[in-house]
Structure formats: structure tokens, C-alpha cells
VOVO-748342 format. One record per residue: residue number from 1; z, x, y of N, C-alpha, C, CB in turn. Coordinates in steps of 0.2 Angstrom, whole numbers. Glycine has a CB too. Layout:
<rs>
[NUM, [Z, X, Y], [Z, X, Y], [Z, X, Y], [Z, X, Y]]
...
</rs>
This chain:
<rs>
[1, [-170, 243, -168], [-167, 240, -174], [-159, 240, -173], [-169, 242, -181]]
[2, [-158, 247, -169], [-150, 247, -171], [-146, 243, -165], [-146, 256, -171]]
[3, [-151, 244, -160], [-148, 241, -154], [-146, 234, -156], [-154, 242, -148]]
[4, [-151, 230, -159], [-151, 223, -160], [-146, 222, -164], [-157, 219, -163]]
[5, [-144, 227, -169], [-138, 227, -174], [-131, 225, -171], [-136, 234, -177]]
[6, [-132, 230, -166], [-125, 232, -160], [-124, 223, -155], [-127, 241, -153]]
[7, [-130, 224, -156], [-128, 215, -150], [-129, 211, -155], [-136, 213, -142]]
[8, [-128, 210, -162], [-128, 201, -165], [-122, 204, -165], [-133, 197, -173]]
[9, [-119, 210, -166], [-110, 211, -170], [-106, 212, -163], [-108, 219, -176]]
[10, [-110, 209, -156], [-104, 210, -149], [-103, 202, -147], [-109, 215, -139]]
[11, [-110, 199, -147], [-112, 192, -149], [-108, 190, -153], [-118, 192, -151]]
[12, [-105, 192, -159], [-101, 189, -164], [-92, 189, -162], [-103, 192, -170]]
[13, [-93, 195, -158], [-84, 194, -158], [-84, 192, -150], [-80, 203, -159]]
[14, [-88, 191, -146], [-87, 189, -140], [-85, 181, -142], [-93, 191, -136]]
[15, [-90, 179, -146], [-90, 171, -150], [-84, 170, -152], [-93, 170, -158]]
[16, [-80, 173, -155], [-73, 172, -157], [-69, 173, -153], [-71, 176, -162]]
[17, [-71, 178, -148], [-65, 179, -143], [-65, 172, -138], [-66, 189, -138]]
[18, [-71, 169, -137], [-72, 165, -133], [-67, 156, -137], [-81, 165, -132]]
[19, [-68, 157, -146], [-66, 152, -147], [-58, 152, -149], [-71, 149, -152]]
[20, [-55, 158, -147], [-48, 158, -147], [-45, 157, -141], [-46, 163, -150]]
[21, [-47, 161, -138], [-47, 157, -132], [-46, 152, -128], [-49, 157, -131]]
[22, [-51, 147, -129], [-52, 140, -130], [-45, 136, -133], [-58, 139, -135]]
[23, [-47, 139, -141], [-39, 136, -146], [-32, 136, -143], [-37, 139, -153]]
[24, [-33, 143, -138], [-26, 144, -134], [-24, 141, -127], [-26, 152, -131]]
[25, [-29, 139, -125], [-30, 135, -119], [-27, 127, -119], [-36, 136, -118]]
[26, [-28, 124, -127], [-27, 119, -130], [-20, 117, -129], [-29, 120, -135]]
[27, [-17, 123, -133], [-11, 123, -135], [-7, 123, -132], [-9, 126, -138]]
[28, [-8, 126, -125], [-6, 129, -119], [-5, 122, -115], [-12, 134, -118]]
[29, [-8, 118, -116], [-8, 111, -110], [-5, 106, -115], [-15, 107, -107]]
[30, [-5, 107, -121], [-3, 102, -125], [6, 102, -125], [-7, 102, -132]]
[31, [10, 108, -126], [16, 112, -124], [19, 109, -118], [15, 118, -123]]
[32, [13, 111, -112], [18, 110, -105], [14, 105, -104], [18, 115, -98]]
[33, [13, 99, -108], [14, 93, -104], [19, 90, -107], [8, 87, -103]]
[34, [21, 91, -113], [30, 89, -114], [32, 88, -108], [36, 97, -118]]
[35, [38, 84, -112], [44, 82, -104], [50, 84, -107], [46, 72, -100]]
[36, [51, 91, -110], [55, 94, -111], [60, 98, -104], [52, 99, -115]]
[37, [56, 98, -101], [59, 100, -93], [54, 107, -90], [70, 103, -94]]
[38, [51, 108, -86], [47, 112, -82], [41, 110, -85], [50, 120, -82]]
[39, [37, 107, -88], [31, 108, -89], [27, 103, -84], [30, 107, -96]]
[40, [22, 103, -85], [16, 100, -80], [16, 94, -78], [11, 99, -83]]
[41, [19, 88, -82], [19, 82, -81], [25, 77, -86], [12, 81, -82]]
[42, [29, 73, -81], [31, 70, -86], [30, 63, -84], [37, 71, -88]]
[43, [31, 58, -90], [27, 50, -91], [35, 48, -90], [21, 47, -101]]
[44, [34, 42, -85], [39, 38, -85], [38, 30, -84], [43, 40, -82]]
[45, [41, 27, -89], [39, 20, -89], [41, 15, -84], [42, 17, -95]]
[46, [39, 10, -81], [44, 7, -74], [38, 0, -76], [43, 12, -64]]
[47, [41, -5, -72], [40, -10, -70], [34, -8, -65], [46, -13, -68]]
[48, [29, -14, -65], [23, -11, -56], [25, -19, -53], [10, -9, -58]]
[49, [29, -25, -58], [27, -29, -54], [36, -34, -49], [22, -32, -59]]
[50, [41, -28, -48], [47, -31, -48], [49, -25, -43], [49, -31, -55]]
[51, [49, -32, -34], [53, -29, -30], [58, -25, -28], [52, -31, -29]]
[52, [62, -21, -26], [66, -18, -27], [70, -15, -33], [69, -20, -25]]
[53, [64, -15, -37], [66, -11, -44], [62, -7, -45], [65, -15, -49]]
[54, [56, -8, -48], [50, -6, -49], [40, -11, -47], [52, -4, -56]]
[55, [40, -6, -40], [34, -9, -40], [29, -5, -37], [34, -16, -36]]
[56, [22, -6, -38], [16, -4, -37], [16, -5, -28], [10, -8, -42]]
[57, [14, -1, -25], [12, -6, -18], [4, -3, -19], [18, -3, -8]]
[58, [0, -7, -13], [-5, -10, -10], [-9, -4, -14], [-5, -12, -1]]
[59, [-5, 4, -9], [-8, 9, -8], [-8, 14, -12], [-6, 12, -4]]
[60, [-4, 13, -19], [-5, 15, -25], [3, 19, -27], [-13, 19, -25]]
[61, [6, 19, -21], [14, 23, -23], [19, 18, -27], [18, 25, -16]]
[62, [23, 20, -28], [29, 15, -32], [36, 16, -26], [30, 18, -42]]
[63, [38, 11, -27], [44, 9, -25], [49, 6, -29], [44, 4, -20]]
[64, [56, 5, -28], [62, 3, -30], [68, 7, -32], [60, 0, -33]]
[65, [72, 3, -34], [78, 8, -38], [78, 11, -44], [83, 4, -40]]
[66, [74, 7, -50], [72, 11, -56], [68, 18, -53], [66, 6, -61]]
[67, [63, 17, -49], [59, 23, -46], [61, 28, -42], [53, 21, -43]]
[68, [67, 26, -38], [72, 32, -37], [77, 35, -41], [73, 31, -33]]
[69, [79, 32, -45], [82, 33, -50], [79, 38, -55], [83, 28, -52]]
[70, [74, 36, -58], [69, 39, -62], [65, 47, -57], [63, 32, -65]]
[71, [65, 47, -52], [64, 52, -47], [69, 57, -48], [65, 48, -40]]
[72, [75, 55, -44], [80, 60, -45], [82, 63, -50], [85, 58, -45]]
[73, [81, 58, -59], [80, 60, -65], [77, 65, -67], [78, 57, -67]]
[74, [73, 64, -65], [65, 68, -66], [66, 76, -63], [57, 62, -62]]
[75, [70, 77, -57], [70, 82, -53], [76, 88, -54], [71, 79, -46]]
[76, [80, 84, -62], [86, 87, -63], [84, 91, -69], [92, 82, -64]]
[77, [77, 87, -71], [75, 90, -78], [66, 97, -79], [74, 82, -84]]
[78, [68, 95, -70], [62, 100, -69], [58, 100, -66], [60, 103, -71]]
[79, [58, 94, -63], [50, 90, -62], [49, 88, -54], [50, 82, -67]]
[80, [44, 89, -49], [43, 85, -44], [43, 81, -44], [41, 87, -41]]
[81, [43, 78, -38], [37, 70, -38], [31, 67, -38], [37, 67, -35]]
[82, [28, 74, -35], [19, 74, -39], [19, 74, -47], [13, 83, -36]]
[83, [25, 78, -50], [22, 78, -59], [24, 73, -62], [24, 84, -63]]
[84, [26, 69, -59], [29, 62, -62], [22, 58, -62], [35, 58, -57]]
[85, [23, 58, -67], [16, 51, -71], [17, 44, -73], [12, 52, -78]]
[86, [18, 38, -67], [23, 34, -68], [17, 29, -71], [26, 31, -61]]
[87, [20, 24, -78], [17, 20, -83], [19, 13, -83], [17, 23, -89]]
[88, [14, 10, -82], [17, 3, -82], [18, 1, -89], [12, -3, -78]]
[89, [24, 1, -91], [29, -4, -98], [30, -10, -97], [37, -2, -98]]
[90, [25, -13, -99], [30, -21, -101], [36, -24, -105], [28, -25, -104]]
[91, [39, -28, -103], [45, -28, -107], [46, -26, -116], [46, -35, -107]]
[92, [38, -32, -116], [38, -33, -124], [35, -26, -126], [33, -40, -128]]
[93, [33, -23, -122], [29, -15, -127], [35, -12, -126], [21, -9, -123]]
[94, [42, -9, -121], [45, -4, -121], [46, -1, -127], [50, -6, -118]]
[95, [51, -4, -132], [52, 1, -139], [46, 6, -141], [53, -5, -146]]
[96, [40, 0, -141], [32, 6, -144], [33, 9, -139], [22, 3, -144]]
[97, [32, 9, -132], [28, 12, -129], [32, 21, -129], [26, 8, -121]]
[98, [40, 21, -132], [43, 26, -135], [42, 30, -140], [48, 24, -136]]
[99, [41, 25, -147], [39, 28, -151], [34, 30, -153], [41, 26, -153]]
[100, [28, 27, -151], [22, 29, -149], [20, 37, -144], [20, 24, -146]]
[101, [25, 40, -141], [27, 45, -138], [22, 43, -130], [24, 54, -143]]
[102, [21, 38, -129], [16, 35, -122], [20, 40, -116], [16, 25, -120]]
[103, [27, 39, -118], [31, 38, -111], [36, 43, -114], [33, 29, -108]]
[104, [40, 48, -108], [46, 49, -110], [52, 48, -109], [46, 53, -110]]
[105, [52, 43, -103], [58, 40, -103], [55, 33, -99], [64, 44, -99]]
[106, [59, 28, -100], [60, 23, -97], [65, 19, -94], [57, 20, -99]]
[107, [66, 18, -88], [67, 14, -83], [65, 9, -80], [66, 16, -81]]
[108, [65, 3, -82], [63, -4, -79], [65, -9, -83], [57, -5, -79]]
[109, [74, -11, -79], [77, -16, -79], [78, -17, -88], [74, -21, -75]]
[110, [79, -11, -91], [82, -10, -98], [89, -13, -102], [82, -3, -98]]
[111, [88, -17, -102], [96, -20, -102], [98, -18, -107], [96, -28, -103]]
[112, [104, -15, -109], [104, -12, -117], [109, -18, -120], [109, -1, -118]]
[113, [107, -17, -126], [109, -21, -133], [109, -18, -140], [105, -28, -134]]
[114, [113, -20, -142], [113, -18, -150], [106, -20, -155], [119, -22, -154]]
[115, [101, -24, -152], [95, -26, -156], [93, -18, -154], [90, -34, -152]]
[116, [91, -18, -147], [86, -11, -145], [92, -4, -146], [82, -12, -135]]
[117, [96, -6, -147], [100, 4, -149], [97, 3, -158], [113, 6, -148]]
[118, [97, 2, -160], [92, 0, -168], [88, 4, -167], [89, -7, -170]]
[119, [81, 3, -162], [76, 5, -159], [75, 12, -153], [74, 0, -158]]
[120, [78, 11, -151], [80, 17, -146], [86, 20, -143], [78, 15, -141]]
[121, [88, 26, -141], [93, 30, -137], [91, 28, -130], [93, 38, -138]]
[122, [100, 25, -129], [100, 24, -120], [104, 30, -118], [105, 15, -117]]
[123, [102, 31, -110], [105, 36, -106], [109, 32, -102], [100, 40, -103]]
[124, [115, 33, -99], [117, 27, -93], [124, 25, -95], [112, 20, -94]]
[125, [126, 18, -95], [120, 13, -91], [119, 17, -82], [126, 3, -91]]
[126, [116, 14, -78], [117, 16, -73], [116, 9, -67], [112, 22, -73]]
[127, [116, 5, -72], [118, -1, -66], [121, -7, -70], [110, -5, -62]]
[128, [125, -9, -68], [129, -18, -73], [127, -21, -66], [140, -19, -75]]
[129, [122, -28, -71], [118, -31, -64], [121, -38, -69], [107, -28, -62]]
[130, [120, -44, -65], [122, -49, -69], [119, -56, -68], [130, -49, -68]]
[131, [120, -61, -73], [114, -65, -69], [114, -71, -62], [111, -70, -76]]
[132, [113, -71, -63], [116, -75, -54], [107, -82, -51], [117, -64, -42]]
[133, [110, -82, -46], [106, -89, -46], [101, -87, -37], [113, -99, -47]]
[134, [96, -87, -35], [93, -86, -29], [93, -92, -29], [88, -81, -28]]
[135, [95, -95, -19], [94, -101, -16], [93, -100, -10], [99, -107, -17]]
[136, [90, -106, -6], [87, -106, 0], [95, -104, 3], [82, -113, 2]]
[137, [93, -100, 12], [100, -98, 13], [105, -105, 18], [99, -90, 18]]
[138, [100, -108, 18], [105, -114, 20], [106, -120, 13], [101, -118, 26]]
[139, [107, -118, 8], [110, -123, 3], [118, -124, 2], [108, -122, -4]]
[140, [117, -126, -4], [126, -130, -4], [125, -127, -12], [129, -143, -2]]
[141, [120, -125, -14], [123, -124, -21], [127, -117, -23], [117, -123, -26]]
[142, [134, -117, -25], [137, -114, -23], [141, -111, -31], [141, -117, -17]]
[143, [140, -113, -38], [141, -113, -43], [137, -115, -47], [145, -115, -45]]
[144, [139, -115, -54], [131, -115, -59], [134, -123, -62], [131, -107, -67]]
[145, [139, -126, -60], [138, -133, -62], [134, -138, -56], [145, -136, -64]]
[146, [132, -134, -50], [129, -136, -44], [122, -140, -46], [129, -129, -41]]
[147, [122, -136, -52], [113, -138, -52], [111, -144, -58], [107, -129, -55]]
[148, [118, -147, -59], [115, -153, -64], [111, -157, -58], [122, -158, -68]]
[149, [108, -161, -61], [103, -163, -56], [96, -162, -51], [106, -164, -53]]
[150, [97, -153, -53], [95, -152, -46], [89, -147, -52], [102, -149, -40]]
[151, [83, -144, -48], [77, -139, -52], [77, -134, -52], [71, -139, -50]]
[152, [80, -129, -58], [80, -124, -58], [73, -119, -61], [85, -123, -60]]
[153, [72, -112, -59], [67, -111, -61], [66, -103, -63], [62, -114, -56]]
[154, [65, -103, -68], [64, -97, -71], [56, -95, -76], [71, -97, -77]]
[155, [57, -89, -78], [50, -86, -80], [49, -88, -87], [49, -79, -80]]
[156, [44, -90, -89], [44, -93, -97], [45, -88, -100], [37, -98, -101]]
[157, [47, -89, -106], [50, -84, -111], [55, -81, -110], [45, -79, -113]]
[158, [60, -83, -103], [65, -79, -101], [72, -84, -105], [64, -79, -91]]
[159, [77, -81, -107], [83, -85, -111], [88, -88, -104], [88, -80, -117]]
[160, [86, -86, -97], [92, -87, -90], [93, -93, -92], [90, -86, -82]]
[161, [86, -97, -90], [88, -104, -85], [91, -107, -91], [81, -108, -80]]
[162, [88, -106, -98], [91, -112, -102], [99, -111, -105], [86, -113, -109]]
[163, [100, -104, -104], [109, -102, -105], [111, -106, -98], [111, -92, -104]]
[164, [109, -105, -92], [112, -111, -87], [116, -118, -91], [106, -115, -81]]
[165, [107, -121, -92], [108, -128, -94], [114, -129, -101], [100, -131, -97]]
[166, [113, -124, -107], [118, -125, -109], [125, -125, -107], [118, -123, -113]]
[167, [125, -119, -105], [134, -115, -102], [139, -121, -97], [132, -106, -95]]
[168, [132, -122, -92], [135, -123, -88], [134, -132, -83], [132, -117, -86]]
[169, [126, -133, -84], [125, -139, -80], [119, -142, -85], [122, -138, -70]]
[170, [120, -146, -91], [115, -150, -95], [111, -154, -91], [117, -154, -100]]
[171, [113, -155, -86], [107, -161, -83], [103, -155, -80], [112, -169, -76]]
[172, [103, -149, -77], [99, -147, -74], [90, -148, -77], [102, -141, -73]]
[173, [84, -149, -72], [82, -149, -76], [76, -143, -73], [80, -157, -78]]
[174, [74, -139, -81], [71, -133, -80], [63, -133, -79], [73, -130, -86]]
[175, [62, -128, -75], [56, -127, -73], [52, -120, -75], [56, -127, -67]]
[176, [47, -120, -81], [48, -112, -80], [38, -110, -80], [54, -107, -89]]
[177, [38, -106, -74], [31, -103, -71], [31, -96, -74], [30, -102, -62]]
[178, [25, -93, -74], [21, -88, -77], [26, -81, -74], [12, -90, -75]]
[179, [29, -80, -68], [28, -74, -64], [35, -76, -60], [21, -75, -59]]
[180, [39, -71, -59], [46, -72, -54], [42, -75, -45], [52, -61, -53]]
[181, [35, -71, -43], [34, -73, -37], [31, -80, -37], [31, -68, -34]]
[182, [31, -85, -43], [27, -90, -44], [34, -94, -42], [23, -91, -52]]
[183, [40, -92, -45], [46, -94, -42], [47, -96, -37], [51, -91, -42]]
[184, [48, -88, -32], [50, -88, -27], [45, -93, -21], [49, -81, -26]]
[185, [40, -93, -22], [34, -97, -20], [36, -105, -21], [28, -96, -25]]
[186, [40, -107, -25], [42, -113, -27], [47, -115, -25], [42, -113, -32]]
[187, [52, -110, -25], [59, -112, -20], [56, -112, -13], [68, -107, -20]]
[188, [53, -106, -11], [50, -107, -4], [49, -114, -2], [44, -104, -3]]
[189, [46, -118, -5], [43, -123, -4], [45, -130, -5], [40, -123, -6]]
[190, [53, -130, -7], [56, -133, -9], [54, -138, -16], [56, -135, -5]]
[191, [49, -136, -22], [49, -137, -27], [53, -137, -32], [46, -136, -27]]
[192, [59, -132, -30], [63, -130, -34], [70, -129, -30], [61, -124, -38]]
[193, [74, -129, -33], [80, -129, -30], [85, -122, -30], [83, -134, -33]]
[194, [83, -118, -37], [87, -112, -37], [82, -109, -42], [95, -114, -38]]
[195, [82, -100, -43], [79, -98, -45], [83, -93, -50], [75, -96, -41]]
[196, [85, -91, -57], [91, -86, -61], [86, -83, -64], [96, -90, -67]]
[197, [89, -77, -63], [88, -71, -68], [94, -66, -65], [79, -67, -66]]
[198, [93, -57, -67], [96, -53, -66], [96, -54, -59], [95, -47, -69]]
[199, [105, -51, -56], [105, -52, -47], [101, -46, -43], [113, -51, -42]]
[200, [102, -42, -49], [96, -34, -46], [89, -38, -44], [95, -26, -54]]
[201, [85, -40, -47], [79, -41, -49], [82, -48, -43], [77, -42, -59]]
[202, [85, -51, -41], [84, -57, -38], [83, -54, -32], [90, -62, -39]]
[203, [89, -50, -28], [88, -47, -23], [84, -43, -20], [90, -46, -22]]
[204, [79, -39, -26], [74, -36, -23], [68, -40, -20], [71, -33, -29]]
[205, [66, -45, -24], [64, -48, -22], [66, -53, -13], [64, -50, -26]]
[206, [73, -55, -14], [74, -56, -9], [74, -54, -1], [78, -56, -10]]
[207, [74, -46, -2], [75, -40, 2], [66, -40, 6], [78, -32, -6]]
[208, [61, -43, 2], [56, -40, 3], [56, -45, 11], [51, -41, -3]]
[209, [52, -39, 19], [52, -44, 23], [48, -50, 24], [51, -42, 28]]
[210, [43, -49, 19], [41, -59, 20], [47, -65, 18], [35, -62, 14]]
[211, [52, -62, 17], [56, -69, 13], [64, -68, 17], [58, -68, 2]]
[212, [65, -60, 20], [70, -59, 26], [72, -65, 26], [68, -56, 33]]
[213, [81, -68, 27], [82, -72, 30], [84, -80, 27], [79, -71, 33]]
[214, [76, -80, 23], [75, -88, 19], [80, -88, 13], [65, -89, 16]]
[215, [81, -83, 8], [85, -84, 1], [93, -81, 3], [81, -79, -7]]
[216, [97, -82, -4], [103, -78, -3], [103, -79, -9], [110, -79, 1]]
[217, [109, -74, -11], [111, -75, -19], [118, -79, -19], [112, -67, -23]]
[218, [118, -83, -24], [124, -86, -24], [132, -81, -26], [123, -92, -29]]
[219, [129, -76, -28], [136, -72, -31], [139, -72, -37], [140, -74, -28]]
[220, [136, -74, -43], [139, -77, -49], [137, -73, -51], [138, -83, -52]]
[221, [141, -72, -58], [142, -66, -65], [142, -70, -69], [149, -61, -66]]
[222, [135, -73, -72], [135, -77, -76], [132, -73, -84], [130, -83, -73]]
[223, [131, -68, -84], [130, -62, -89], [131, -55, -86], [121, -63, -92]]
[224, [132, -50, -93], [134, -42, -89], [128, -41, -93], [142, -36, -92]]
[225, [124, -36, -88], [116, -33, -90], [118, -26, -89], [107, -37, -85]]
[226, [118, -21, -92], [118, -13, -89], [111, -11, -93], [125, -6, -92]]
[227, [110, -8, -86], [103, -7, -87], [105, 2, -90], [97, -7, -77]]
[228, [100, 5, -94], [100, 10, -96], [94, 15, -96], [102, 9, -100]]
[229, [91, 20, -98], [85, 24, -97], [86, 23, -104], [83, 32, -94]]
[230, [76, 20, -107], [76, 21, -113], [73, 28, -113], [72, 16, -116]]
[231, [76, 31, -121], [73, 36, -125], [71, 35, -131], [76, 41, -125]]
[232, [67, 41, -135], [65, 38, -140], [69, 39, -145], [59, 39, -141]]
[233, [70, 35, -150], [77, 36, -156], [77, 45, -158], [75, 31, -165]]
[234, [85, 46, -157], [85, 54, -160], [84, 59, -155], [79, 55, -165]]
[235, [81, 58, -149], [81, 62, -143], [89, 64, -140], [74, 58, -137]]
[236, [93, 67, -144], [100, 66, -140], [100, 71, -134], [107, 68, -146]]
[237, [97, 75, -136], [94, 82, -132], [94, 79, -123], [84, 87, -135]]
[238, [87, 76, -125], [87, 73, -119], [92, 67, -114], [84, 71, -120]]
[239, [95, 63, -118], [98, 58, -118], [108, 64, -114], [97, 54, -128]]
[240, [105, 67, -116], [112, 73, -113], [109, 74, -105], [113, 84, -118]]
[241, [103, 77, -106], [101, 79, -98], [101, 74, -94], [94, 82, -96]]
[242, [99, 67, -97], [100, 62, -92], [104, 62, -91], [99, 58, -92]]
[243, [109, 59, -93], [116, 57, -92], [117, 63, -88], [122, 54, -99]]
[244, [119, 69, -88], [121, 73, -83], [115, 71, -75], [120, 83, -87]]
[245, [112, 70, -75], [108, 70, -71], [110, 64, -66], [103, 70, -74]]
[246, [113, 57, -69], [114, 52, -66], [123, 53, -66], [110, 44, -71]]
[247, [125, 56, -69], [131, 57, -64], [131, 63, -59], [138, 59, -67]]
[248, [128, 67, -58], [126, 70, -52], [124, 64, -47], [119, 76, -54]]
[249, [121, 63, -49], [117, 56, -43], [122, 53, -41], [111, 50, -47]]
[250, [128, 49, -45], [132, 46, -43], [135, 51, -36], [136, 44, -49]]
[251, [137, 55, -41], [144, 61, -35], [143, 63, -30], [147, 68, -39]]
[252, [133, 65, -28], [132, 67, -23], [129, 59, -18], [128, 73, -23]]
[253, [131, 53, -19], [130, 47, -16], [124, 46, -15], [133, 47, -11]]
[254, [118, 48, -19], [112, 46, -19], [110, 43, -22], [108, 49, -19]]
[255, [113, 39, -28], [116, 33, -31], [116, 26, -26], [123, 35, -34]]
[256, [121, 26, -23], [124, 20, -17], [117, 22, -14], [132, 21, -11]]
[257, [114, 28, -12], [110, 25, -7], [104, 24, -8], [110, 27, -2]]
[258, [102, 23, -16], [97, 21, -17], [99, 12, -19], [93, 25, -23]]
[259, [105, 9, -19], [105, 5, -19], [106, 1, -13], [108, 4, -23]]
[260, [107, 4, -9], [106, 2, -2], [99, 1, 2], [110, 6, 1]]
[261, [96, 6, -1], [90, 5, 3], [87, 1, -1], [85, 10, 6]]
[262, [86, -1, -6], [82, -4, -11], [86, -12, -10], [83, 0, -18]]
[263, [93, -15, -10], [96, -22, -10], [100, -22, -3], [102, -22, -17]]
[264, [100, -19, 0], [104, -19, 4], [99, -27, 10], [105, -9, 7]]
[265, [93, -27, 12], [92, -32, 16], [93, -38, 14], [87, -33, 18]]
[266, [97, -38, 7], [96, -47, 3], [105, -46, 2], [89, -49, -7]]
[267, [108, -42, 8], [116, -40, 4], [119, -41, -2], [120, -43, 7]]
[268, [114, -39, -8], [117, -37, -12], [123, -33, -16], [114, -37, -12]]
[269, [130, -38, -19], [138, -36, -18], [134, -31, -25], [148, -43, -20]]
[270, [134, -24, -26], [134, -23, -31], [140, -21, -34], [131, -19, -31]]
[271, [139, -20, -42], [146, -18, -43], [147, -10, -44], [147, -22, -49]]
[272, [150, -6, -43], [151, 0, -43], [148, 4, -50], [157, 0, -42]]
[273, [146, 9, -47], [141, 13, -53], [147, 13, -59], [136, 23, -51]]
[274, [142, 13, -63], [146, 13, -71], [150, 20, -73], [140, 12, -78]]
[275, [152, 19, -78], [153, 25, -81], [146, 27, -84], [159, 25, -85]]
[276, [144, 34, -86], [138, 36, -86], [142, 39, -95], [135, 42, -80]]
[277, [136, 37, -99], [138, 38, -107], [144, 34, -112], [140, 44, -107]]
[278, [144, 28, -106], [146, 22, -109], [142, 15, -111], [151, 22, -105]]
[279, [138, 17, -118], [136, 13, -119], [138, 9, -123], [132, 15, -120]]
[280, [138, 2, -117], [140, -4, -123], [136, -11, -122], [148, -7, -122]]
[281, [137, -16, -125], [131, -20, -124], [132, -24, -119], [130, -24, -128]]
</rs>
């Protein structure tokens, strides 16, 4: 009888010792997966579908300038490139997918404005990209009054092509498809005549080797876009490590040469990295 005493009261604390345990083990992964810096994993938001920016390839890796960017980032604040947990952000989720804690930073063609610093802290800018017009490389369109007349073609819901028509050439007449490569597909084929959005985003595309050769960018600064890392409102902590992190990047020239290997086959003129913690719209 005593014996059975002694094992329901070893049994009982073995119980407790097993379920603290457990509650420690919890706590313990829930801590180091913060992207506070050195823990287990961190989430970063990117484009999957946007050549020389951010994209998914075939084999499941990611490519572009946001993804090296967000790389180098990520390596300043503690993190390899296996613990990077890259999350596809759509435009219209960016703000949630912040405030929702999904993601701890984002990266993908974040254009900052005074609408979204309401909603979010930018780190950056780290690119002034501007909007410009992609055409076949043997055209004559050479300015944005070029295209009265002529089919231009942008992504529905996008504000480019119809700032053209106003600003610039009213007669142009607009085309707009579902997808930038629904575009590209379409000036390929002479259905369209010219293609606007950001020049970064134009020349990634460009850059890619199925299209080597066929596009150019006209060269036009028809809007200033700086792209910036979103964070989530109030994180200034972080919003410091970055910005140290992307001027490091600049000063050891791993900046330029993620723009190079990323824009460099669609000779893309970039314009020279920004000042870093100069956020304006």
C-alpha cells in the first residue's frame, strides 16, 4: 500500500514536471521566432510574381532586387538565408499583412506615400524608380506625347497608363490586361505599342532572357516612386536596424551590384541610391 502511495505521488510530479516543460518549450519557439534579430526565423513579404524584383522561380527559390535586398537586410539583423521565410504580399494586403504581425518586414516595390505612412513605418527609401514607358527596341516612340494615337497598355486597377493619357497624350488609347506578362505578351506581338509602369518593374522584366534584346525602356521620369521596407506602425527600433543596414549595403557596393545583376541586361540608367532615412513622398 505504501509502495502504491509513493508511485501515484512520483506519477504526479513527473505529470507536472512533464507539463511545464511542455509550457516552456512553447514559450521558447514562440520568442525565437520574433524577428527581433537572432532568432529562428524571420517572415518577409516580397512580390512572387515580378521579374527583377521579386519572383518565385520554377524551383521554388526567389530572385530579384527586393530579395536581395531583403537578404542583406535580413543578415544585418541576424539572420541567414535559410531562416528567411519569404511571403507572398499582394499589394492590396501589404498594410494587413503588417499589422496583422504575418510578416516582419516588407519589401515589394513599396512605393511610400503619405496615405500608407498613416498606416505603416518606412525604412529607406532604398530605390527612386520612376514611371517610364517599355517599347519594342526598334520603335520611334521616344516621349510620352509619342503615344497619342498609338496603344498603350497597362494593368487594370493600375493609375500609370491613365496619368499618360491625361498628363501627357489624350488621344492615346488605353489597354488594360489582368497581369504585367499579359502586357509584355501584347507588345511582343504587336497588339500594343508601349507598356508603363515603374522603370524598375519595366526592366526586370525586360532583363528576363526570353525577351533579351526585343524591348527597351524609353528613359522617362514620368513619376518619382521610392521604394521603401515596410514595417509595422511604431516599430522605430526596427526601422533604425534597417536603415543602418541598407547604408552599409550602399557603402560596401552590394547595393549597385544587386542592381546590376538584377537590371543591368535591359540597361537600366538607375538613379543613384538615395539617401537612407529620407522619407519623402
Amino acid at each position: 500500500m505504501k509502495l502504491r502511495k509513493v508511485t501515484a505521488a512520483s506519477a504526479a510530479v513527473l505529470a507536472l514536471a512533464l507539463t511545464a516543460t511542455a509550457c516552456g518549450s512553447d514559450d521558447k519557439d514562440d520568442s525565437s521566432s520574433s524577428a527581433s534579430g537572432g532568432g529562428d526565423k524571420i517572415k518577409i513579404g516580397i512580390k512572387y510574381d515580378q521579374p527583377g524584383l521579386g519572383l518565385k522561380e520554377p524551383d521554388g527559390s526567389f530572385s530579384g532586387f527586393d530579395v536581395d535586398v531583403a537578404t542583406y537586410v535580413a543578415k544585418e539583423l541576424g539572420y541567414e538565408p535559410n531562416q528567411i521565410e519569404w511571403v507572398e504580399t499582394k499589394s492590396a494586403d501589404r498594410e494587413n499583412a503588417l499589422a496583422r504581425g504575418d510578416v516582419k518586414l516588407i519589401a515589394a516595390t513599396y512605393s511610400i506615400n503619405d496615405e500608407r505612412k498613416q498606416k505603416v513605418d518606412f525604412a529607406g527609401p532604398y530605390l527612386l524608380a520612376h514611371q517610364d514607358l517599355l517599347v519594342k527596341s526598334d520603335s520611334d516612340i521616344t516621349k510620352a506625347t509619342d503615344l497619342n494615337d498609338k496603344k498603350l497598355c497597362s494593368v487594370t486597377g493600375s493609375t500609370s497608363a491613365q496619368n499618360v493619357k491625361n498628363d501627357f497624350a489624350p488621344k492615346a488609347q488605353l489597354k488594360q490586361l489582368g497581369g504585367y506578362s499579359e502586357c509584355i505578351s501584347a507588345l511582343q506581338s504587336g497588339a500594343v505599342d508601349a507598356l508603363t509602369t515603374d522603370d524598375s518593374i519595366l526592366a526586370g522584366f525586360a532583363a528576363q532572357d526570353k525577351y533579351k534584346g526585343q524591348f527597351k525602356l524609353a528613359g522617362l521620369k514620368l513619376s518619382n516612386e521610392n521604394y521603401g521596407i515596410g514595417v509595422k506602425k511604431g516599430d522605430t527600433a526596427t526601422v533604425d536596424k534597417v536603415n543602418a543596414a541598407l547604408e552599409k549595403m550602399v557603402t560596401d557596393k552590394a547595393w549597385q551590384k544587386a542592381v546590376d545583376d538584377n537590371f543591368g541586361p535591359a540597361e537600366y540608367k538607375n538613379e543613384p541610391a538615395p539617401k537612407i532615412g529620407n522619407i519623402v513622398k
